[in-house]
C-alpha positions in Angstrom: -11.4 53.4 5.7 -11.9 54.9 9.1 -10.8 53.1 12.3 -13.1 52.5 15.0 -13.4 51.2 18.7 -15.3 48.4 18.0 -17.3 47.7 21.3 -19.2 45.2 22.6 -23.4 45.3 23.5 -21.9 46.4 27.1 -19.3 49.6 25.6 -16.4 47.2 26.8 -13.3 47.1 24.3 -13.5 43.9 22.7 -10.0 42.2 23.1 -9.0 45.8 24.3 -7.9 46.4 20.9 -8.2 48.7 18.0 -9.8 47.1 14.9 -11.0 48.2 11.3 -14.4 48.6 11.0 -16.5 50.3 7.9 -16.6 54.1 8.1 -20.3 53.6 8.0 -22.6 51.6 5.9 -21.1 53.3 2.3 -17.9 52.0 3.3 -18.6 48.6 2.2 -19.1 50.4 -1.7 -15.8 52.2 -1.4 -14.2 48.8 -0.4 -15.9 47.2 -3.0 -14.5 49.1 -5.7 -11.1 50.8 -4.2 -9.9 47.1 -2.9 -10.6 45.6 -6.1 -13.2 43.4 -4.5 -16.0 43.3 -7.0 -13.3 43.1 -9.8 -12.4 40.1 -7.9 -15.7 38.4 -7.8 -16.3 39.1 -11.3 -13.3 37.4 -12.3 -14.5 34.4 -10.4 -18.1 34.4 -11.4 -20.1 35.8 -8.9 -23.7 37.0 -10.5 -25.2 37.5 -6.9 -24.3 39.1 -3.8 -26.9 39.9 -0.7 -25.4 42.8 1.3 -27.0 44.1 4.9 -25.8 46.7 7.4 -24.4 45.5 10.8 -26.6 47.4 12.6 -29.8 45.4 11.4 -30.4 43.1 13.9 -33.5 41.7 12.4 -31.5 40.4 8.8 -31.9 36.7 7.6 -28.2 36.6 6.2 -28.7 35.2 2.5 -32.1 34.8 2.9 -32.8 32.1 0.3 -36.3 32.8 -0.3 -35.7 36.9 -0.8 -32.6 36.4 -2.8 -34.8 33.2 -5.0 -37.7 36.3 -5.7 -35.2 39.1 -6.6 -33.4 36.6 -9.0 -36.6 34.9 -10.4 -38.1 38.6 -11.2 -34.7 39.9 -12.8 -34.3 42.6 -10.1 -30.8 44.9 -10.2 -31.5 45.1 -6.2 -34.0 44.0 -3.8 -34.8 46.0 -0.4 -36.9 43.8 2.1 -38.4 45.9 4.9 -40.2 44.9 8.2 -42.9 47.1 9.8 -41.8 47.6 13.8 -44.6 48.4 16.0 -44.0 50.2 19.5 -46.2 50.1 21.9 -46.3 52.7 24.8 
């Protein structure tokens, strides 16, 4: 795992410290399996997990409603998308 700066929206230090971020979205995977993570939630019984990037501002964490239709149709994964328009 890589160690960041983790700023703020304003490139200030948060705390003026040094903390551990994710060496990019794929991190999370490497954690996942190289921390014994998902071993972890296995043990305990976890059949669902929803996972979103930091950088998506636009995420309902958990979203009941996506996660209820991925489960209900038997889906491995799920990807919800949302069409941006920019105007000029």
């Amino acid at each position: 795992m890589s160690q960041w700066t983790v700023l703020s929206l304003f490139s200030k230090m948060v705390h003026s410290l040094l903390y551990r971020s994710p060496d990019g979205n794929g991190g999370l995977y490497w954690a996942l399996k190289n921390e014994n993570v998902l071993a972890n939630m296995i043990e305990r019984g976890v059949k669902y997990l929803h996972v979103f990037c930091v950088d998506n501002v636009l995420v309902k964490v958990a979203d009941p409603l996506f996660m209820g239709y991925c489960i209900g149709k038997g889906a491995e994964a799920g990807n919800k998308v949302k069409q941006i328009f920019i105007f000029s």
